[in-house]
ZAMI-315761 format. One line per 5 residues: number of its first residue (from 1); their letters; for each residue x, y, z of C-alpha. Coordinates in steps of 0.5 Angstrom, whole numbers, plus 2048, in hexadecimal, padded with zeros to 3 digits. Layout:
<nodes>
NUM) a) X Y Z; ...
</nodes>
This chain:
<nodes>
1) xxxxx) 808 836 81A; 803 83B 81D; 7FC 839 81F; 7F9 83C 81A; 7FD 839 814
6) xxxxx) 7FC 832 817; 7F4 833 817; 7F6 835 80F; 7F8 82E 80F; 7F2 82C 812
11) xxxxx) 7EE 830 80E; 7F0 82D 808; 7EF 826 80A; 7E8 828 80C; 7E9 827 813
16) xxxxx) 7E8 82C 818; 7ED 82C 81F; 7EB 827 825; 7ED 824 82C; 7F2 81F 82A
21) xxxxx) 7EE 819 82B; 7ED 813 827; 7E8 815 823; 7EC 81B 821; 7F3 817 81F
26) xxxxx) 7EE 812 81B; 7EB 818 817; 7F2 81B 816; 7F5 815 813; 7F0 813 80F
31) xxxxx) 7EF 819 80B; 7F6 81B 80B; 7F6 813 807; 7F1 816 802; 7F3 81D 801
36) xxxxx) 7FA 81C 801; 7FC 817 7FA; 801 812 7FB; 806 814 7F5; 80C 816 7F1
41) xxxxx) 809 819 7EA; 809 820 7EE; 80D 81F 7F3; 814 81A 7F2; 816 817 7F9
46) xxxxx) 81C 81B 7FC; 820 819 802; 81B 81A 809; 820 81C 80D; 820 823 80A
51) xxxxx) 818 823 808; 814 82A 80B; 80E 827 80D; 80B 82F 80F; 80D 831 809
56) xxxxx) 80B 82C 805; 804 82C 808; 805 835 807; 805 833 800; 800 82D 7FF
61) xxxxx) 7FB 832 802; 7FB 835 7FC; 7FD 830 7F8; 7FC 829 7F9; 801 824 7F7
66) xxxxx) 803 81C 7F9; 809 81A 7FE; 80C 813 7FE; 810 80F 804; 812 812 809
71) xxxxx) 811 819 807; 809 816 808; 80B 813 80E; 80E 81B 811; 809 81E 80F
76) xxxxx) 804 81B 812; 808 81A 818; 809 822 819; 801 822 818; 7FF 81F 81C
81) xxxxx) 805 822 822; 801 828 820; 7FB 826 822; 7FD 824 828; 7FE 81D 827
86) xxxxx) 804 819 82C; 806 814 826; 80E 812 824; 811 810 81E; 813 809 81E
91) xxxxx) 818 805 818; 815 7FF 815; 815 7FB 80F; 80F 7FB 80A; 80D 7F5 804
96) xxxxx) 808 7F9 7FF; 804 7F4 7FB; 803 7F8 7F5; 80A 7F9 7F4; 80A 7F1 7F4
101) xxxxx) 80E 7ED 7EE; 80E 7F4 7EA; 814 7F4 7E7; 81A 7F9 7E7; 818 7FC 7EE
106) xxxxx) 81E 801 7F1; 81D 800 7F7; 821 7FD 7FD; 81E 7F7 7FF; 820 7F2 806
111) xxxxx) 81F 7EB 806; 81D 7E6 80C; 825 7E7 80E; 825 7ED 80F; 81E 7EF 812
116) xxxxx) 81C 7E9 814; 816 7E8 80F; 812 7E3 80E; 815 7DE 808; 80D 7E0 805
121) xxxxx) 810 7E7 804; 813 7E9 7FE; 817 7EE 800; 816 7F5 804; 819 7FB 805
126) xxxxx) 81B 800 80B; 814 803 80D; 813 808 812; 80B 809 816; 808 80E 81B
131) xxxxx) 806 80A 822; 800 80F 825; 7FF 80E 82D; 7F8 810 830; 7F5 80E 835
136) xxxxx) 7FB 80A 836; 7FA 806 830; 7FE 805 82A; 7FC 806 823; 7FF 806 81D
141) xxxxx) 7FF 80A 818; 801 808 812; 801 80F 80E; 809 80D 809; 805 806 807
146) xxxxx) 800 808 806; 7FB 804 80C; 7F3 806 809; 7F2 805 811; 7F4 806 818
151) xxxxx) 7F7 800 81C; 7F7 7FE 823; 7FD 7FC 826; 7F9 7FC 82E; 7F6 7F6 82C
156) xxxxx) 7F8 7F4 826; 7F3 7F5 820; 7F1 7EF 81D; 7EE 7EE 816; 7ED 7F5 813
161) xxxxx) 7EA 7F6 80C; 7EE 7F9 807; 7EE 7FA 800; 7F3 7F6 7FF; 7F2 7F1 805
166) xxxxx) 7F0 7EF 80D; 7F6 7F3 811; 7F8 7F0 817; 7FD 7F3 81D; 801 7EE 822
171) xxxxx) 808 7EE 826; 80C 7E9 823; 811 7E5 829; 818 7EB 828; 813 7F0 829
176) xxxxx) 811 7F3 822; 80B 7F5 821; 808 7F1 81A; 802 7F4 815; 800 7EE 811
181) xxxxx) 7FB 7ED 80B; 7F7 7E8 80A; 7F4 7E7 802; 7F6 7E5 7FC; 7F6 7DE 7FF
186) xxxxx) 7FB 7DE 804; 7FD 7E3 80B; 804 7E7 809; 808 7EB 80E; 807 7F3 80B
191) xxxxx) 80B 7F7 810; 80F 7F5 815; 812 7FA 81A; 816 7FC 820; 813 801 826
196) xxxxx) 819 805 829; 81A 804 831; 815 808 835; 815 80F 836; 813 816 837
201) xxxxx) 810 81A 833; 815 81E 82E; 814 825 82C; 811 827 826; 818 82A 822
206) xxxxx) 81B 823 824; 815 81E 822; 817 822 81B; 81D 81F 81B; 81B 817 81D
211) xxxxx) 81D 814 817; 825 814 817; 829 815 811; 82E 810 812; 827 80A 812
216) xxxxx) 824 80D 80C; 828 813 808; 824 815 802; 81F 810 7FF; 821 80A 7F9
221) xxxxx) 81E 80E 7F2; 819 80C 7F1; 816 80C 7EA; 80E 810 7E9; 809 80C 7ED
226) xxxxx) 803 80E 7EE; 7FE 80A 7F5; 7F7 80A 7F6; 7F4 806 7FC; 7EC 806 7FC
231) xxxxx) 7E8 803 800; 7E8 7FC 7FC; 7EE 7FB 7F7; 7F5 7FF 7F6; 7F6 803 7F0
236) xxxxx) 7FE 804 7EE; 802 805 7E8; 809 806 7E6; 80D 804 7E0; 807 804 7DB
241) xxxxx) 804 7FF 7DF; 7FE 7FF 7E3; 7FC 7FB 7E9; 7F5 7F9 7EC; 7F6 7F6 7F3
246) xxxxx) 7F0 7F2 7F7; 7EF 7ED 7FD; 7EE 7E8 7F7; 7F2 7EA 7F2; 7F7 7EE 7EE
251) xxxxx) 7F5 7F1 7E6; 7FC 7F4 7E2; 7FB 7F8 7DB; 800 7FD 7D7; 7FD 803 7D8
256) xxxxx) 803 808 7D5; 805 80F 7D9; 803 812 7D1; 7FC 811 7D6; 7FC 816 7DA
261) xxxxx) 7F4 818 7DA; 7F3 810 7DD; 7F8 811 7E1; 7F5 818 7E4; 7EE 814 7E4
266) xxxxx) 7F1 80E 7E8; 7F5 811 7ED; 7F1 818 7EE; 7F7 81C 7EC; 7F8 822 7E8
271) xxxxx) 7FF 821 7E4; 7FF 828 7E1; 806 829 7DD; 809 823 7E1; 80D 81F 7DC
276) xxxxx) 80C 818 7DD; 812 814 7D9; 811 80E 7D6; 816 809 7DA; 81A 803 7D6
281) xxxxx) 815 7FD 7D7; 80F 800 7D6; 80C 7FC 7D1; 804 7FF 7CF; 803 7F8 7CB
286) xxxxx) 804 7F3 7D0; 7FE 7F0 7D2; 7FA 7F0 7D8; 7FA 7EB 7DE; 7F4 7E9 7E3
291) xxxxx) 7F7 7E5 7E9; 7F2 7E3 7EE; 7F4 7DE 7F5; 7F0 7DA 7FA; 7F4 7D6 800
296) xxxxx) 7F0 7CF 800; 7F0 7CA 805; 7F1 7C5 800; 7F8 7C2 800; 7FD 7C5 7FA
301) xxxxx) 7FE 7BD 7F7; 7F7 7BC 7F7; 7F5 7C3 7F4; 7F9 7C2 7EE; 7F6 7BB 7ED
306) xxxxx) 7F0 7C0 7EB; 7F3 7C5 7E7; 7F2 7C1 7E1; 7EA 7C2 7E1; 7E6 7C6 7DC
311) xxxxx) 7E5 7CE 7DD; 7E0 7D3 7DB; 7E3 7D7 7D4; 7E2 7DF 7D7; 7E3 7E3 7D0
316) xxxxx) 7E7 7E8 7D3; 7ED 7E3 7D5; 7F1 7E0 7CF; 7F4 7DB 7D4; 7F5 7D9 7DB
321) xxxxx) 7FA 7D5 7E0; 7F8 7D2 7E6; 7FD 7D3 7EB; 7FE 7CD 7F2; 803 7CF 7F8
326) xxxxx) 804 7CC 7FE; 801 7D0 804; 801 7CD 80B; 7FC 7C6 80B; 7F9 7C9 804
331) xxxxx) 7FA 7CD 7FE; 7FA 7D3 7FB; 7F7 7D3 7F4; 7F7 7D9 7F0; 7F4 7DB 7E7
336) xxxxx) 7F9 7DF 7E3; 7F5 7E0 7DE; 7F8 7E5 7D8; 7F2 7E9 7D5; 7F0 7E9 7CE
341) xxxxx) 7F1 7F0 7CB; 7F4 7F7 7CF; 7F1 7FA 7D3; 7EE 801 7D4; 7F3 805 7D7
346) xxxxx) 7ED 807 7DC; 7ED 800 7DD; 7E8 7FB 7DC; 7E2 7FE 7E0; 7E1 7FB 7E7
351) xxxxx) 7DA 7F7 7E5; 7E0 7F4 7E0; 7E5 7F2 7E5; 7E1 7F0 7EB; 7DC 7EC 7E7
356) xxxxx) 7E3 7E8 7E4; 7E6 7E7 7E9; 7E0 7E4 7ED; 7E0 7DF 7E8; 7E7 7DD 7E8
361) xxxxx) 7E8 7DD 7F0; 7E1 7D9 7F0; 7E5 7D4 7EC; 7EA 7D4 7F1; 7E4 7D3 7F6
366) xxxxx) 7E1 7CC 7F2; 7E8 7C9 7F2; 7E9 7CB 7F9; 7E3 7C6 7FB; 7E4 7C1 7F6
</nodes>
Protein backbone atom coordinates (compact mmCIF):
# COMPACT_ATOMS: atom_id res chain seq x y z
CA UNK A 1 0.00 0.00 0.00
CA UNK A 2 1.34 3.31 -0.82
CA UNK A 3 2.40 6.17 1.72
CA UNK A 4 -0.38 8.29 0.96
CA UNK A 5 -3.02 5.77 2.01
CA UNK A 6 -1.36 4.55 4.91
CA UNK A 7 -1.12 8.31 6.52
CA UNK A 8 -5.22 7.66 5.26
CA UNK A 9 -5.43 5.43 7.84
CA UNK A 10 -3.75 7.17 10.27
CA UNK A 11 -5.43 10.17 9.76
CA UNK A 12 -8.34 8.37 10.61
CA UNK A 13 -7.04 7.28 13.54
CA UNK A 14 -6.28 11.04 14.49
CA UNK A 15 -2.46 9.94 14.56
CA UNK A 16 -0.16 11.65 12.26
CA UNK A 17 2.86 9.39 10.97
CA UNK A 18 6.29 9.14 13.20
CA UNK A 19 9.58 7.79 13.70
CA UNK A 20 8.96 4.23 14.87
CA UNK A 21 9.56 4.50 18.44
CA UNK A 22 7.80 3.33 21.43
CA UNK A 23 5.88 6.22 21.79
CA UNK A 24 4.67 6.14 18.42
CA UNK A 25 3.82 2.10 18.52
CA UNK A 26 1.68 2.68 21.97
CA UNK A 27 -0.38 5.56 20.16
CA UNK A 28 -1.21 3.35 17.22
CA UNK A 29 -2.20 0.48 19.43
CA UNK A 30 -3.97 2.37 21.53
CA UNK A 31 -6.12 4.33 19.37
CA UNK A 32 -6.49 1.35 16.93
CA UNK A 33 -8.32 -0.56 20.26
CA UNK A 34 -10.58 2.61 20.84
CA UNK A 35 -11.64 3.32 17.17
CA UNK A 36 -11.87 -0.14 15.78
CA UNK A 37 -15.16 -2.09 17.86
CA UNK A 38 -14.61 -5.78 18.79
CA UNK A 39 -17.64 -7.14 17.10
CA UNK A 40 -19.52 -9.62 14.70
CA UNK A 41 -23.02 -7.49 14.42
CA UNK A 42 -21.46 -5.61 11.26
CA UNK A 43 -18.95 -7.79 10.29
CA UNK A 44 -19.28 -11.69 10.77
CA UNK A 45 -16.18 -13.33 11.59
CA UNK A 46 -14.50 -15.05 7.99
CA UNK A 47 -11.62 -17.11 7.87
CA UNK A 48 -8.19 -14.93 8.46
CA UNK A 49 -6.24 -16.55 5.96
CA UNK A 50 -8.18 -14.76 3.49
CA UNK A 51 -8.81 -11.40 5.05
CA UNK A 52 -7.46 -8.17 3.13
CA UNK A 53 -6.12 -6.00 5.86
CA UNK A 54 -5.34 -3.00 2.97
CA UNK A 55 -8.74 -3.35 1.60
CA UNK A 56 -10.63 -3.71 4.60
CA UNK A 57 -8.96 -0.26 6.13
CA UNK A 58 -9.43 1.35 2.20
CA UNK A 59 -13.20 0.87 3.29
CA UNK A 60 -13.15 1.58 7.21
CA UNK A 61 -11.64 4.95 6.18
CA UNK A 62 -15.00 5.55 4.57
CA UNK A 63 -16.98 3.42 6.68
CA UNK A 64 -16.03 2.40 10.21
CA UNK A 65 -16.94 -1.19 10.83
CA UNK A 66 -15.66 -3.76 13.76
CA UNK A 67 -13.26 -6.99 13.35
CA UNK A 68 -13.16 -9.89 15.35
CA UNK A 69 -10.30 -12.47 15.98
CA UNK A 70 -7.69 -13.17 14.13
CA UNK A 71 -9.06 -10.67 11.56
CA UNK A 72 -8.27 -8.17 14.46
CA UNK A 73 -4.98 -9.44 15.05
CA UNK A 74 -3.81 -9.16 10.98
CA UNK A 75 -5.16 -6.16 10.68
CA UNK A 76 -3.30 -4.80 13.31
CA UNK A 77 -0.25 -6.52 12.39
CA UNK A 78 -0.15 -5.09 8.69
CA UNK A 79 -0.53 -1.53 10.45
CA UNK A 80 1.80 -1.57 12.09
CA UNK A 81 4.43 -3.25 9.58
CA UNK A 82 3.26 -0.18 7.49
CA UNK A 83 4.27 2.11 10.18
CA UNK A 84 7.62 0.82 10.01
CA UNK A 85 7.24 -1.32 13.14
CA UNK A 86 9.64 -5.02 13.33
CA UNK A 87 6.83 -7.23 14.79
CA UNK A 88 5.97 -11.16 14.19
CA UNK A 89 2.58 -12.92 14.45
CA UNK A 90 2.94 -15.59 17.20
CA UNK A 91 -0.17 -18.66 17.66
CA UNK A 92 -1.00 -18.98 21.35
CA UNK A 93 -4.13 -19.59 23.24
CA UNK A 94 -6.55 -17.15 24.90
CA UNK A 95 -9.35 -17.86 27.85
CA UNK A 96 -11.78 -14.47 27.57
CA UNK A 97 -13.58 -14.11 31.24
CA UNK A 98 -16.57 -12.37 29.67
CA UNK A 99 -17.13 -15.52 27.58
CA UNK A 100 -17.00 -17.50 30.89
CA UNK A 101 -19.80 -20.09 32.02
CA UNK A 102 -22.00 -18.26 29.23
CA UNK A 103 -23.97 -21.03 27.85
CA UNK A 104 -23.97 -22.35 24.14
CA UNK A 105 -20.40 -20.65 23.23
CA UNK A 106 -19.44 -22.11 19.62
CA UNK A 107 -16.20 -22.07 19.86
CA UNK A 108 -13.20 -24.47 20.06
CA UNK A 109 -12.18 -25.00 23.42
CA UNK A 110 -8.52 -26.67 24.90
CA UNK A 111 -8.21 -27.89 28.02
CA UNK A 112 -4.90 -28.58 30.58
CA UNK A 113 -4.11 -31.81 28.17
CA UNK A 114 -4.03 -30.26 25.28
CA UNK A 115 -2.49 -26.45 26.21
CA UNK A 116 -0.94 -27.01 29.34
CA UNK A 117 -3.29 -24.61 31.15
CA UNK A 118 -3.72 -24.49 34.33
CA UNK A 119 -6.62 -26.77 35.84
CA UNK A 120 -8.15 -22.70 37.48
CA UNK A 121 -8.66 -22.33 33.52
CA UNK A 122 -12.04 -23.17 32.03
CA UNK A 123 -11.15 -23.75 28.73
CA UNK A 124 -9.25 -21.64 26.07
CA UNK A 125 -9.02 -21.39 22.74
CA UNK A 126 -6.47 -21.12 19.74
CA UNK A 127 -5.34 -17.36 19.78
CA UNK A 128 -3.00 -15.69 17.81
CA UNK A 129 -1.07 -11.97 19.12
CA UNK A 130 1.40 -9.58 17.61
CA UNK A 131 5.28 -9.29 19.43
CA UNK A 132 6.64 -5.82 18.41
CA UNK A 133 10.45 -5.41 19.12
CA UNK A 134 12.01 -2.15 19.88
CA UNK A 135 15.07 -1.12 21.14
CA UNK A 136 15.48 -4.88 21.63
CA UNK A 137 12.54 -5.23 23.99
CA UNK A 138 9.62 -7.40 23.45
CA UNK A 139 6.14 -6.10 23.75
CA UNK A 140 2.93 -7.60 23.28
CA UNK A 141 0.13 -6.62 21.46
CA UNK A 142 -2.70 -7.87 22.10
CA UNK A 143 -5.07 -6.42 19.25
CA UNK A 144 -7.40 -10.06 18.61
CA UNK A 145 -8.03 -10.22 22.64
CA UNK A 146 -8.55 -7.58 22.63
CA UNK A 147 -5.48 -5.94 25.53
CA UNK A 148 -6.75 -2.45 26.76
CA UNK A 149 -2.86 -2.11 27.24
CA UNK A 150 0.62 -2.47 26.11
CA UNK A 151 2.54 -5.32 27.60
CA UNK A 152 6.29 -5.81 28.23
CA UNK A 153 7.83 -9.18 27.69
CA UNK A 154 11.62 -7.53 28.41
CA UNK A 155 11.24 -7.27 31.72
CA UNK A 156 7.98 -8.59 32.44
CA UNK A 157 5.06 -6.52 33.33
CA UNK A 158 4.02 -6.63 36.55
CA UNK A 159 0.45 -6.08 37.97
CA UNK A 160 -1.00 -3.72 35.32
CA UNK A 161 -4.63 -2.21 35.98
CA UNK A 162 -7.49 -3.09 33.74
CA UNK A 163 -10.67 -2.73 33.48
CA UNK A 164 -11.16 -6.29 34.07
CA UNK A 165 -8.05 -7.06 36.25
CA UNK A 166 -4.21 -6.65 37.27
CA UNK A 167 -2.21 -8.31 33.92
CA UNK A 168 0.84 -9.76 34.42
CA UNK A 169 3.38 -11.16 32.17
CA UNK A 170 6.35 -14.21 32.77
CA UNK A 171 7.95 -17.39 31.21
CA UNK A 172 6.80 -20.30 32.28
CA UNK A 173 9.65 -23.10 32.84
CA UNK A 174 8.75 -24.79 28.58
CA UNK A 175 9.08 -21.70 27.72
CA UNK A 176 5.95 -19.90 26.97
CA UNK A 177 5.09 -16.76 27.45
CA UNK A 178 2.14 -16.39 30.46
CA UNK A 179 -0.33 -13.07 30.86
CA UNK A 180 -2.18 -13.76 33.71
CA UNK A 181 -5.06 -11.84 35.58
CA UNK A 182 -5.64 -11.15 39.13
CA UNK A 183 -9.46 -10.29 40.09
CA UNK A 184 -12.47 -11.74 41.09
CA UNK A 185 -10.50 -13.34 44.04
CA UNK A 186 -8.17 -15.36 42.29
CA UNK A 187 -4.88 -15.33 39.54
CA UNK A 188 -5.93 -16.95 36.25
CA UNK A 189 -4.06 -17.81 33.16
CA UNK A 190 -5.36 -15.49 30.19
CA UNK A 191 -3.20 -16.41 27.29
CA UNK A 192 -0.82 -18.48 26.88
CA UNK A 193 1.70 -18.51 23.92
CA UNK A 194 4.48 -20.14 21.85
CA UNK A 195 7.19 -17.40 20.39
CA UNK A 196 8.69 -18.86 16.79
CA UNK A 197 12.29 -19.69 16.83
CA UNK A 198 14.47 -16.47 16.09
CA UNK A 199 14.57 -15.12 12.95
CA UNK A 200 15.06 -12.27 10.55
CA UNK A 201 12.81 -9.91 9.52
CA UNK A 202 10.26 -11.13 6.78
CA UNK A 203 9.27 -9.16 4.12
CA UNK A 204 5.90 -7.64 4.13
CA UNK A 205 4.04 -9.73 1.43
CA UNK A 206 5.17 -12.60 3.60
CA UNK A 207 4.36 -11.43 7.12
CA UNK A 208 0.59 -11.00 5.30
CA UNK A 209 0.76 -14.81 5.14
CA UNK A 210 1.71 -15.32 8.97
CA UNK A 211 -0.97 -17.22 10.03
CA UNK A 212 -1.19 -20.59 7.97
CA UNK A 213 -4.37 -22.35 7.01
CA UNK A 214 -3.63 -25.75 7.98
CA UNK A 215 -3.23 -23.93 11.94
CA UNK A 216 -6.31 -21.87 11.86
CA UNK A 217 -8.66 -22.24 8.58
CA UNK A 218 -11.56 -20.08 8.71
CA UNK A 219 -12.81 -19.41 12.26
CA UNK A 220 -15.77 -21.26 14.39
CA UNK A 221 -19.09 -19.21 13.49
CA UNK A 222 -19.70 -17.18 15.86
CA UNK A 223 -23.02 -16.02 17.12
CA UNK A 224 -23.81 -11.86 17.00
CA UNK A 225 -21.60 -10.51 19.67
CA UNK A 226 -20.79 -7.37 20.63
CA UNK A 227 -17.31 -5.99 23.29
CA UNK A 228 -16.54 -2.95 24.92
CA UNK A 229 -13.45 -2.72 26.84
CA UNK A 230 -13.23 0.80 29.15
CA UNK A 231 -10.79 1.84 31.24
CA UNK A 232 -12.77 0.31 34.42
CA UNK A 233 -15.30 -2.66 33.23
CA UNK A 234 -15.99 -4.86 30.12
CA UNK A 235 -19.27 -4.51 28.28
CA UNK A 236 -20.27 -7.71 26.07
CA UNK A 237 -23.45 -9.10 24.82
CA UNK A 238 -24.42 -11.90 22.72
CA UNK A 239 -27.49 -14.22 22.68
CA UNK A 240 -29.97 -11.61 24.48
CA UNK A 241 -27.98 -11.43 27.10
CA UNK A 242 -25.75 -8.56 28.46
CA UNK A 243 -22.37 -8.89 30.78
CA UNK A 244 -20.76 -6.33 32.79
CA UNK A 245 -17.27 -7.50 33.93
CA UNK A 246 -14.87 -5.89 36.72
CA UNK A 247 -11.93 -6.70 38.97
CA UNK A 248 -14.53 -7.06 41.64
CA UNK A 249 -17.34 -8.56 40.35
CA UNK A 250 -19.82 -9.71 37.20
CA UNK A 251 -23.46 -8.27 36.66
CA UNK A 252 -25.76 -10.36 33.90
CA UNK A 253 -29.38 -9.36 32.78
CA UNK A 254 -31.51 -10.07 29.58
CA UNK A 255 -31.13 -7.42 27.27
CA UNK A 256 -33.14 -8.74 23.77
CA UNK A 257 -31.42 -8.14 20.15
CA UNK A 258 -35.26 -6.28 19.91
CA UNK A 259 -32.99 -3.44 21.73
CA UNK A 260 -30.99 -2.19 19.13
CA UNK A 261 -30.89 1.56 20.59
CA UNK A 262 -29.32 0.22 24.08
CA UNK A 263 -27.08 -1.86 22.39
CA UNK A 264 -25.97 0.93 19.91
CA UNK A 265 -25.53 3.44 23.20
CA UNK A 266 -23.55 0.71 24.91
CA UNK A 267 -21.10 -0.37 22.44
CA UNK A 268 -20.83 3.22 20.44
CA UNK A 269 -22.18 1.51 17.14
CA UNK A 270 -24.04 2.46 14.38
CA UNK A 271 -26.42 -0.89 13.25
CA UNK A 272 -28.10 0.90 10.50
CA UNK A 273 -30.09 -2.02 8.60
CA UNK A 274 -27.83 -4.80 10.09
CA UNK A 275 -30.46 -7.64 11.27
CA UNK A 276 -29.66 -8.97 14.48
CA UNK A 277 -31.69 -12.56 14.92
CA UNK A 278 -33.17 -13.41 17.80
CA UNK A 279 -30.93 -16.75 19.05
CA UNK A 280 -33.03 -19.77 20.53
CA UNK A 281 -31.90 -19.22 24.28
CA UNK A 282 -32.48 -15.89 24.37
CA UNK A 283 -34.94 -15.36 27.03
CA UNK A 284 -35.94 -11.61 27.98
CA UNK A 285 -37.80 -12.86 31.37
CA UNK A 286 -34.83 -14.41 32.93
CA UNK A 287 -33.58 -12.43 35.97
CA UNK A 288 -30.78 -10.66 36.64
CA UNK A 289 -27.76 -11.76 38.54
CA UNK A 290 -24.62 -9.82 40.34
CA UNK A 291 -21.88 -12.06 41.30
CA UNK A 292 -18.90 -10.21 43.50
CA UNK A 293 -15.59 -12.19 44.79
CA UNK A 294 -12.85 -11.61 47.30
CA UNK A 295 -9.81 -14.13 47.69
CA UNK A 296 -9.45 -14.21 51.64
CA UNK A 297 -6.66 -15.44 53.76
CA UNK A 298 -9.39 -17.23 55.79
CA UNK A 299 -9.26 -21.09 55.62
CA UNK A 300 -12.59 -22.17 53.44
CA UNK A 301 -13.85 -24.70 56.66
CA UNK A 302 -13.45 -21.68 58.68
CA UNK A 303 -15.32 -19.45 56.47
CA UNK A 304 -18.07 -21.26 56.05
CA UNK A 305 -18.68 -21.47 59.69
CA UNK A 306 -19.44 -17.79 59.30
CA UNK A 307 -21.80 -18.02 56.42
CA UNK A 308 -24.77 -18.25 58.52
CA UNK A 309 -24.35 -14.86 59.77
CA UNK A 310 -26.86 -11.99 59.59
CA UNK A 311 -26.54 -9.75 56.33
CA UNK A 312 -27.96 -6.58 55.36
CA UNK A 313 -31.25 -6.61 53.05
CA UNK A 314 -30.39 -4.50 49.85
CA UNK A 315 -33.97 -3.50 48.01
CA UNK A 316 -32.63 -4.20 44.51
CA UNK A 317 -31.39 -7.88 45.33
CA UNK A 318 -34.43 -10.44 45.76
CA UNK A 319 -31.86 -13.31 47.16
CA UNK A 320 -28.31 -13.90 47.60
CA UNK A 321 -25.78 -17.30 48.05
CA UNK A 322 -22.71 -17.28 49.50
CA UNK A 323 -20.34 -19.21 47.87
CA UNK A 324 -16.75 -20.71 49.84
CA UNK A 325 -14.06 -22.38 47.42
CA UNK A 326 -10.91 -23.64 48.66
CA UNK A 327 -7.99 -21.32 47.18
CA UNK A 328 -4.40 -22.15 48.45
CA UNK A 329 -3.66 -21.65 52.75
CA UNK A 330 -7.42 -19.55 52.02
CA UNK A 331 -10.54 -19.13 50.27
CA UNK A 332 -12.25 -17.84 47.88
CA UNK A 333 -15.55 -16.39 48.87
CA UNK A 334 -18.12 -15.02 46.37
CA UNK A 335 -22.24 -13.31 46.62
CA UNK A 336 -24.75 -14.63 43.81
CA UNK A 337 -27.17 -12.35 44.20
CA UNK A 338 -30.31 -12.28 42.00
CA UNK A 339 -31.69 -8.93 41.26
CA UNK A 340 -35.38 -7.88 42.62
CA UNK A 341 -36.90 -6.81 39.04
CA UNK A 342 -35.22 -6.30 35.42
CA UNK A 343 -33.14 -4.19 34.66
CA UNK A 344 -33.00 -1.43 32.06
CA UNK A 345 -31.55 -2.35 28.94
CA UNK A 346 -29.20 0.55 29.24
CA UNK A 347 -28.44 -1.12 32.30
CA UNK A 348 -28.70 0.01 36.14
CA UNK A 349 -26.66 3.02 35.88
CA UNK A 350 -23.01 3.13 37.15
CA UNK A 351 -23.66 4.94 40.41
CA UNK A 352 -26.29 1.99 40.67
CA UNK A 353 -24.14 -0.68 40.10
CA UNK A 354 -20.79 0.39 41.75
CA UNK A 355 -22.71 1.23 45.05
CA UNK A 356 -24.24 -2.37 45.03
CA UNK A 357 -21.47 -4.10 44.50
CA UNK A 358 -19.60 -1.94 47.24
CA UNK A 359 -21.76 -3.18 49.68
CA UNK A 360 -21.69 -6.79 48.68
CA UNK A 361 -17.81 -7.17 48.21
CA UNK A 362 -17.74 -5.45 51.65
CA UNK A 363 -19.51 -8.18 53.13
CA UNK A 364 -17.21 -10.21 51.68
CA UNK A 365 -14.27 -8.13 53.47
CA UNK A 366 -16.32 -8.43 57.06
CA UNK A 367 -16.35 -12.03 56.79
CA UNK A 368 -12.62 -12.14 55.43
CA UNK A 369 -11.49 -10.78 58.80
CA UNK A 370 -14.04 -12.62 61.17
Amino acid sequence: MDTARVDAVLDALGLERRPPDGRFFENVFLRFQRRIACETLTRPAGDPQAFDAERFFAEWVEEERGLVGAERTRAFEWLAVNCGFDVTAVRGECRRPWEEDAPGRDEPRLGPEDGGFSSKVKGARAHWVVIATIEGRRILADAGFPLPVLLSLDPPAREIPTGFGSLSSAVAHDGSLLVTCDARGEVAELLRLFPPPSEPSLPLEELSRRIPVAQTGPETPRRPSALRVLDDRVLFWSAGRMTILDAWSRLEYALPASERSAIEKLFALELGDVVLPREADEDPAKSATLSVFHMSPVAADKARTRIARETPPYSLVASRELRVEESGAGSRLGIHATLAGPVPPAGPGEAVRKTLVFHLVSELFELSRG
